[in-house]
Phi, psi and omega in degrees: 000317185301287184324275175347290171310329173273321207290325169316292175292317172322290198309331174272328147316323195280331181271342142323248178346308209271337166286353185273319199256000187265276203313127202286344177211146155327339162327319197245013199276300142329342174247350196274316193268327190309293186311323194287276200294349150310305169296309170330316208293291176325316179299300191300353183239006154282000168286320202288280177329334166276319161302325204261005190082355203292102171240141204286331170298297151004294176248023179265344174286352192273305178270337164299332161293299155334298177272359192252359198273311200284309182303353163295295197286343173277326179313296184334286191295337168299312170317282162347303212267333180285314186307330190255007180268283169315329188286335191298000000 
C-alpha cells in the first residue's frame, strides 16, 4: 500500500513536470501548477483518509442522500400545506 502511494505521487509529479515543459506559453503556468498540487495534496492525504474510513465516493453519497433527504421533505410539507388548503 505504502509502495503503491509513492508510486502515485512520483507518477503525478513526472505528468506534472512533463505538462509544464509541453505547454506553448507561460500563461497557463500558474493554474497548471495550482491544480497539480490540489491533486498532489489529495494523493498525499488519502492514505490519512483511508484510515480513517473517509472515501471520497462515501461522502459524496452521503450528500448526496441528504439532499434528496431535504427535497422529500419539502415535497411533504407542500403536500401537507395543499391538503390543509383543500380541507378548508
Amino acid at each position: 500500500m505504502l509502495t503503491q502511494w509513492i508510486q502515485k505521487i512520483i507518477s503525478m509529479l513526472l505528468v506534472m513536470s512533463a505538462v509544464l515543459q509541453v505547454i506553448p506559453g507561460k500563461d497557463y503556468e500558474k493554474y497548471i501548477r495550482f491544480f497539480c498540487g490540489l491533486v498532489l495534496i489529495l494523493l498525499a492525504l488519502s492514505p490519512v483518509a483511508a484510515l480513517k474510513g473517509l472515501k471520497a465516493e462515501q461522502f459524496y453519497q452521503k450528500e448526496v442522500y441528504q439532499q434528496y433527504e431535504k427535497e422529500i421533505e419539502r415535497m411533504s410539507d407542500s403536500i401537507k400545506r395543499e391538503e390543509i388548503g383543500i380541507g378548508q
